[in-house]
Backbone as CSV, one residue per row, in Angstrom:
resi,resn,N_x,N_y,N_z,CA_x,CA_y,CA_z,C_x,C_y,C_z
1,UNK,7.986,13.208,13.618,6.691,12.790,13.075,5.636,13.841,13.419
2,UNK,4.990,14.079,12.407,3.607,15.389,12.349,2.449,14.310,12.800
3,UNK,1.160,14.802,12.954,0.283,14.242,13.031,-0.850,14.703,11.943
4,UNK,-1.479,14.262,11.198,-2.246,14.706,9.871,-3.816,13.637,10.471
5,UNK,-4.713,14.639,9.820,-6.017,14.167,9.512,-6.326,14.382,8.310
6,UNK,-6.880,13.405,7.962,-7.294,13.722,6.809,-8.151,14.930,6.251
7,UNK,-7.884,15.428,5.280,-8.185,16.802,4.766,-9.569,16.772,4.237
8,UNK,-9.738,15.844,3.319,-11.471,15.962,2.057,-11.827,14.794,2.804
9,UNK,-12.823,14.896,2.301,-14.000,14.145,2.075,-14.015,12.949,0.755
10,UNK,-14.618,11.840,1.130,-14.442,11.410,-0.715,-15.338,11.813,-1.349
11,UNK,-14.668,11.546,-2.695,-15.106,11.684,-3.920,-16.326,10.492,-4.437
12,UNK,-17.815,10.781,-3.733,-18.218,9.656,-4.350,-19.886,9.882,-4.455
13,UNK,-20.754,9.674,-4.874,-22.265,9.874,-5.320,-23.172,8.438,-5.212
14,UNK,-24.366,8.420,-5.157,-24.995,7.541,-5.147,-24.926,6.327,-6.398
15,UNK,-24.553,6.800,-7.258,-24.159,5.591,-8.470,-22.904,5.324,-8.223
16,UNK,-21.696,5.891,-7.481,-20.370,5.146,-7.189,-20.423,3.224,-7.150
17,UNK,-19.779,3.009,-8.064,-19.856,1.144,-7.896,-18.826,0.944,-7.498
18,UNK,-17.456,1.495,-7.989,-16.160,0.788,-7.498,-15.556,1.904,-6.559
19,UNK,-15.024,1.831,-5.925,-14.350,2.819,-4.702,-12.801,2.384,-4.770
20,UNK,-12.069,3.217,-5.312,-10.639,3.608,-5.415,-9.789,3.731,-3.800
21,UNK,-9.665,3.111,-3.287,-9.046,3.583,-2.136,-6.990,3.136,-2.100
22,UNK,-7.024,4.728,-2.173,-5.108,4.845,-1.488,-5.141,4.883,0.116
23,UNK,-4.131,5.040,0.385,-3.752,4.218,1.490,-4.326,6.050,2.455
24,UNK,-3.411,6.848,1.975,-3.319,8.243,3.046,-2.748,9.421,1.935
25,UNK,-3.565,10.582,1.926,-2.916,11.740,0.839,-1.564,11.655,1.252
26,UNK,-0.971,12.366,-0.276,0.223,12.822,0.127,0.676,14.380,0.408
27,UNK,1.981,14.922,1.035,1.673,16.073,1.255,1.790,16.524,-0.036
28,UNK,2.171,16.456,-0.862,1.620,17.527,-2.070,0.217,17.468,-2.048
29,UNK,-0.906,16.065,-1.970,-2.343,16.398,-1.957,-3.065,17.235,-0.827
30,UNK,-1.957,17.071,-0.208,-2.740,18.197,1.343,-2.448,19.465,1.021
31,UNK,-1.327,20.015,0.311,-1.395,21.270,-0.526,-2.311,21.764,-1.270
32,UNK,-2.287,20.797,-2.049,-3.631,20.779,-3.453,-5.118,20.802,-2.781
33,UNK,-5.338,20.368,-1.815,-6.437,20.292,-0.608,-7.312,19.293,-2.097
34,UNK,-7.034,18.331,-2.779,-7.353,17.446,-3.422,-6.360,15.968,-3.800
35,UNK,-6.889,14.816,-3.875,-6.747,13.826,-4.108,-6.143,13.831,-5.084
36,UNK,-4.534,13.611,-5.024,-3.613,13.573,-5.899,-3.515,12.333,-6.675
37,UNK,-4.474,12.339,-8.158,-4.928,11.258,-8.726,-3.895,11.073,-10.077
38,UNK,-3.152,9.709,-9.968,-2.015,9.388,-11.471,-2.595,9.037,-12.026
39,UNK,-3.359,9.921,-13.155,-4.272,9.386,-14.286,-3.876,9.254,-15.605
40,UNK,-2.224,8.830,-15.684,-1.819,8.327,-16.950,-2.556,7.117,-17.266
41,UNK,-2.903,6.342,-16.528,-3.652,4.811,-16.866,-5.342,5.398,-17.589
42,UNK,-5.879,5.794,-16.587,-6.906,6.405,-17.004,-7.366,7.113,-18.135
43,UNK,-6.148,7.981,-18.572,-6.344,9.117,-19.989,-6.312,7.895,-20.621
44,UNK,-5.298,6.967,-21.069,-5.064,5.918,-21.408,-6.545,5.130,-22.047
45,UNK,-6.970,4.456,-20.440,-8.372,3.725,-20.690,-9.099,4.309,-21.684
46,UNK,-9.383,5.265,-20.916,-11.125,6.893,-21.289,-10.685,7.303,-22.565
47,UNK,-9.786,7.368,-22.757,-9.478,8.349,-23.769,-9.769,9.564,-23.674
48,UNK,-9.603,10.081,-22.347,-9.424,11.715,-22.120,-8.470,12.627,-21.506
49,UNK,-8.656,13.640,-21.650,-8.279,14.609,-20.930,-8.171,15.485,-20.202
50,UNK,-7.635,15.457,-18.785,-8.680,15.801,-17.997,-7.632,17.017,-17.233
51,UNK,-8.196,18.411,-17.548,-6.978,19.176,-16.930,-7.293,19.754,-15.796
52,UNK,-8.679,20.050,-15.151,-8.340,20.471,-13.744,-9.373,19.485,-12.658
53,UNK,-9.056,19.898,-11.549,-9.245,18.879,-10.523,-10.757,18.079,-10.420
54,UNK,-11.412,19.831,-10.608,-13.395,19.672,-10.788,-13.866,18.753,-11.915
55,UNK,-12.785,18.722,-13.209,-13.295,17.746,-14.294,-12.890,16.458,-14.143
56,UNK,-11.914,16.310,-13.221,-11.461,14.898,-13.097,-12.505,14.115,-11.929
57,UNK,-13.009,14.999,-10.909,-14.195,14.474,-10.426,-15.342,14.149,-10.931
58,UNK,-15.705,15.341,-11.300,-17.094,15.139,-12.582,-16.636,13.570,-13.065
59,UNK,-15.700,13.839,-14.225,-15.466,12.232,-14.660,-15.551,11.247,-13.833
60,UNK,-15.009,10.924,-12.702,-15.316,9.569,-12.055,-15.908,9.094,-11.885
61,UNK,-17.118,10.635,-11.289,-18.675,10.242,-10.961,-19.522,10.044,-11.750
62,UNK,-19.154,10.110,-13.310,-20.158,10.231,-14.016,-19.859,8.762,-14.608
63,UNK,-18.674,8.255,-14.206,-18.382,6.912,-14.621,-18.761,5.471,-13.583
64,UNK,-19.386,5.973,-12.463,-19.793,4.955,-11.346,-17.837,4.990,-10.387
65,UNK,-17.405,6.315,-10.634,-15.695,5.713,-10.030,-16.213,6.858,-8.637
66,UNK,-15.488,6.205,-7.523,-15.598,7.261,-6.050,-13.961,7.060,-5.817
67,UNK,-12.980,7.882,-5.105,-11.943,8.182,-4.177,-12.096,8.547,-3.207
68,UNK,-10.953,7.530,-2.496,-11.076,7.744,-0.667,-9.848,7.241,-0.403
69,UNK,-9.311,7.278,0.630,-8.795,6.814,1.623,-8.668,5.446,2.691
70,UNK,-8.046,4.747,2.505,-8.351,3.917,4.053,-7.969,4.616,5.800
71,UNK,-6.838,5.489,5.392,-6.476,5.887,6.661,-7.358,7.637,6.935
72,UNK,-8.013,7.708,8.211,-8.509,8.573,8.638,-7.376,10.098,8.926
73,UNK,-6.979,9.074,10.152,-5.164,10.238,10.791,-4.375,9.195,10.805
74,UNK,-3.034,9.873,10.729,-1.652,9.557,11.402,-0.722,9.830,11.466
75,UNK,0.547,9.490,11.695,1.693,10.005,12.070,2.399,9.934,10.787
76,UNK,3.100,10.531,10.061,4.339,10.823,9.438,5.232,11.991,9.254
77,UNK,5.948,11.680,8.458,7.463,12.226,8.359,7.470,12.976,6.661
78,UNK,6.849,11.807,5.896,7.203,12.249,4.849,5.845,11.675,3.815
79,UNK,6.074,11.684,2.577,4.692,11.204,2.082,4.919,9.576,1.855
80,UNK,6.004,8.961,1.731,6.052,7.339,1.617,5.005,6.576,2.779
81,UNK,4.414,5.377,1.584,3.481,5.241,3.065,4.378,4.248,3.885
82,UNK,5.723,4.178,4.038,6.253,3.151,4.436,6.531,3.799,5.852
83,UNK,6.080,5.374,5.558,6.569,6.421,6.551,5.050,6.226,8.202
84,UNK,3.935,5.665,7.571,3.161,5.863,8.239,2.975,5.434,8.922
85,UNK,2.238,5.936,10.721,2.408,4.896,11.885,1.509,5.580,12.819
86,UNK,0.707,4.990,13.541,-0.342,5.225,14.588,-1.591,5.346,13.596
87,UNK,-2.140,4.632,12.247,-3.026,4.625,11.629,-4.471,4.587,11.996
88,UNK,-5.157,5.107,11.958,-6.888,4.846,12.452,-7.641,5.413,11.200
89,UNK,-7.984,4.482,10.677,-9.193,3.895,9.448,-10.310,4.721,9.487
90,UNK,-10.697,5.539,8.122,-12.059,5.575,7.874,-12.771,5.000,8.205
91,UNK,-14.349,5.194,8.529,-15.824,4.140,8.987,-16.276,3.891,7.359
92,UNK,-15.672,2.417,7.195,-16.122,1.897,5.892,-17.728,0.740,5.962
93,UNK,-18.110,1.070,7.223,-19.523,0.522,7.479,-20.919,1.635,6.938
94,UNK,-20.528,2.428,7.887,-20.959,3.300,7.744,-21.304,3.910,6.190
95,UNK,-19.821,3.968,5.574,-20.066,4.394,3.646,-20.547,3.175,2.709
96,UNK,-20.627,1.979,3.531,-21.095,1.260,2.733,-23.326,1.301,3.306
97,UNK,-23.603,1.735,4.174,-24.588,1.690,4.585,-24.908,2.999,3.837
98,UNK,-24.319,4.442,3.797,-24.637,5.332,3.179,-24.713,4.859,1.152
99,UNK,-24.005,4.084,1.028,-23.711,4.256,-0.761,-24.179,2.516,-1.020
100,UNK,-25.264,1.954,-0.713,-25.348,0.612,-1.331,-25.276,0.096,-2.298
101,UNK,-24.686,1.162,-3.304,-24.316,0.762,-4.736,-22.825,0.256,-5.229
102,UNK,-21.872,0.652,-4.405,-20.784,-0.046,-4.149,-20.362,-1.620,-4.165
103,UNK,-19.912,-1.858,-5.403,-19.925,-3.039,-5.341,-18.294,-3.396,-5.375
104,UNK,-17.407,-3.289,-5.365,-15.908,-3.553,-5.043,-15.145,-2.418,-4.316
105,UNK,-14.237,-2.438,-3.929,-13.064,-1.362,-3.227,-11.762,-2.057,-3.712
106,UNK,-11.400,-1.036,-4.859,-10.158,-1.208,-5.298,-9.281,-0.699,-4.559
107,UNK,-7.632,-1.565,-4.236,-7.106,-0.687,-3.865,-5.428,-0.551,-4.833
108,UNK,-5.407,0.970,-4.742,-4.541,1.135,-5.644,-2.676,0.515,-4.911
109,UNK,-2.615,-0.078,-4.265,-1.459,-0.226,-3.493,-1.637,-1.520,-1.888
110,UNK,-0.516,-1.964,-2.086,-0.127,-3.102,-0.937,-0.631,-2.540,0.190
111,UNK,-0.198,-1.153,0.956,-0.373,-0.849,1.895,-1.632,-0.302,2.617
112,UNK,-2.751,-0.048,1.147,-4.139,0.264,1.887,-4.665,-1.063,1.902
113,UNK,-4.172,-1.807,1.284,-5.072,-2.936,1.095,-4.810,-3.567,2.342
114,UNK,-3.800,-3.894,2.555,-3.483,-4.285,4.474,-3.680,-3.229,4.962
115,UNK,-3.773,-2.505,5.439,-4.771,-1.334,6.391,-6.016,-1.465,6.469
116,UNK,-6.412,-1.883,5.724,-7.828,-2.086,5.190,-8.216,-3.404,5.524
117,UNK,-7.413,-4.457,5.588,-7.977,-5.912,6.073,-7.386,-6.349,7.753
118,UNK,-6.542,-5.358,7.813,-6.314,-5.249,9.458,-7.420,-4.837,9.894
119,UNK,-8.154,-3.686,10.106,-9.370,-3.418,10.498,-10.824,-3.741,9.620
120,UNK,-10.815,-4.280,8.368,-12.485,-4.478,8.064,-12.004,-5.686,7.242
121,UNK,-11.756,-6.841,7.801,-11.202,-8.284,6.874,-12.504,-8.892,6.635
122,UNK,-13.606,-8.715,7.568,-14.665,-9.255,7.552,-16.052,-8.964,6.663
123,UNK,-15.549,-7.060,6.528,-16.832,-6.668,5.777,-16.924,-7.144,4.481
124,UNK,-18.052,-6.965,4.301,-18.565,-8.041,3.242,-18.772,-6.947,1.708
125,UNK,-17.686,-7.002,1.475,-17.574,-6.250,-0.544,-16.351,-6.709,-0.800
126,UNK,-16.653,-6.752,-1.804,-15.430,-7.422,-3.231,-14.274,-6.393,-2.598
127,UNK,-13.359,-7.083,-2.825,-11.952,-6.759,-2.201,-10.823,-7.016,-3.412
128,UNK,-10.380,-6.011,-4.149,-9.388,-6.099,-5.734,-8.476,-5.382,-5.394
129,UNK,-7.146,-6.226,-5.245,-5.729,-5.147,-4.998,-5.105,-5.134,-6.222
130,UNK,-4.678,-4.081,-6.793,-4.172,-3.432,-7.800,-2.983,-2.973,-7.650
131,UNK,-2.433,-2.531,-9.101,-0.750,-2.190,-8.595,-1.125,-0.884,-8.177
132,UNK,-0.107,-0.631,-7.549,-0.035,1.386,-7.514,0.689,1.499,-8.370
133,UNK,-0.466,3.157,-8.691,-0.455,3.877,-9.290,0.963,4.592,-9.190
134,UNK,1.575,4.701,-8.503,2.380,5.269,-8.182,3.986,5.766,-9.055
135,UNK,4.409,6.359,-9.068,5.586,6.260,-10.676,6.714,5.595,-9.333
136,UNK,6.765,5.641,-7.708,8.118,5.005,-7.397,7.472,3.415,-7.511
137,UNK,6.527,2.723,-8.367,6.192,1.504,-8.188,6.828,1.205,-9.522
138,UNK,8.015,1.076,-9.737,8.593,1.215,-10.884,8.901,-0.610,-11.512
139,UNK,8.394,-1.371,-10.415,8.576,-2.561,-10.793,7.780,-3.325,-11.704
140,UNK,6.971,-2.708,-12.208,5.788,-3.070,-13.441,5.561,-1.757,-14.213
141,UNK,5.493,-2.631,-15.550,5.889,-1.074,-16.762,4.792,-0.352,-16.812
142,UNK,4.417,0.561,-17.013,2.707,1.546,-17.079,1.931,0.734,-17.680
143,UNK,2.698,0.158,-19.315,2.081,-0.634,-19.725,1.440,-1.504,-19.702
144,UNK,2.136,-2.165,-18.406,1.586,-3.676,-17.803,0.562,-3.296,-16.737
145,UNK,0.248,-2.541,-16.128,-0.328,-1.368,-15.020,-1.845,-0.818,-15.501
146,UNK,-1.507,-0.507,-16.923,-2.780,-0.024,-17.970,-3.877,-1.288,-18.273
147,UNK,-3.089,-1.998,-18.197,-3.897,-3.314,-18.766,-4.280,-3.658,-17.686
148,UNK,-3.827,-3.723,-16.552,-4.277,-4.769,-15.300,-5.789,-3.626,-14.992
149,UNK,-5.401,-2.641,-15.140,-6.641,-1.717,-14.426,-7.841,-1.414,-15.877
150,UNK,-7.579,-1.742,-16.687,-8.313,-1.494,-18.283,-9.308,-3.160,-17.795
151,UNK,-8.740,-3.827,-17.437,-9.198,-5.452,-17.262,-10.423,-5.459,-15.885
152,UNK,-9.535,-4.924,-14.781,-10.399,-4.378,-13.657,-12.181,-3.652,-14.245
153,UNK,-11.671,-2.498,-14.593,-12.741,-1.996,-15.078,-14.246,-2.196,-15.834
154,UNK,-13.143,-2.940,-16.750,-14.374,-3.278,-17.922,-15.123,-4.898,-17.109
155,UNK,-14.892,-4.895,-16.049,-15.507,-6.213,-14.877,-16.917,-5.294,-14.612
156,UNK,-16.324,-3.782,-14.420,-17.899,-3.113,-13.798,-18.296,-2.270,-14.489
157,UNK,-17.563,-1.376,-15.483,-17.730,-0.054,-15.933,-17.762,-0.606,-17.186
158,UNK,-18.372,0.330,-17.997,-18.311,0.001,-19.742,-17.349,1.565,-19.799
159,UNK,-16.059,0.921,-20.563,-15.165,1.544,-20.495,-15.519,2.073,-22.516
């Protein structure tokens, strides 16, 4: 087991409303030294296309969308988060005191979302677990995946 900190910073601006949070980059995103984002759902939604990293930010932010993290550091092996262990959490007080425009924290997967209610069960924002994004989440079709997060959205965003 390596020990990793987290690399970026999030992705997020003073109009951010919904906050995307995965659980912990993966090492291909610690390569990329960016947030390795599966935006087949998304091209999908938007109807765009989004080919390098700077336009896929631009887009989020210009859509009220922020990316982050729940896990700060920790221990793994490999990029599965099933791999991860000795976890210590982002200060999600703190980003909610910095960004008061935040009005939900999606999370794209089972495992941030319990990371996330192990340490902040109490703080007070809309709490929406979503499938992951993920292609090994192979147990729900994209299709069915597109819609659940097309449904999400159009709750805050005019899609």
């Amino acid at each position: 087991m390596e020990s990793y900190s987290h690399p970026f910073p999030p992705i997020i601006n003073a109009s951010t409303r919904i906050l995307f949070l995965g659980s912990f980059p993966s090492i291909a995103s610690f390569e990329q030294v960016y947030f390795k984002i599966n935006l087949s759902s998304v091209k999908i939604i938007f109807h765009v296309r989004l080919e390098t990293n700077e336009a896929k930010k631009t887009f989020c932010l210009e859509k009220g969308i922020g990316l982050w993290d729940v896990i700060s550091s920790c221990e793994r092996s490999n990029s599965s988060d099933t791999n991860l262990k000795n976890c210590l959490p982002n200060n999600f007080e703190t980003l909610l005191n910095d960004y008061p425009n935040i009005k939900v924290f999606a999370f794209t997967g089972k495992k941030s979302y319990d990371l996330f209610l192990k340490y902040y069960k109490n703080l007070s924002v809309e709490k929406v677990l979503l499938p992951s994004t993920s292609p090994a989440h192979a147990a729900m079709k994209r299709e069915e995946k597109t819609a659940i997060y097309k449904a999400f959205l159009n709750q805050f965003l005019t899609v």
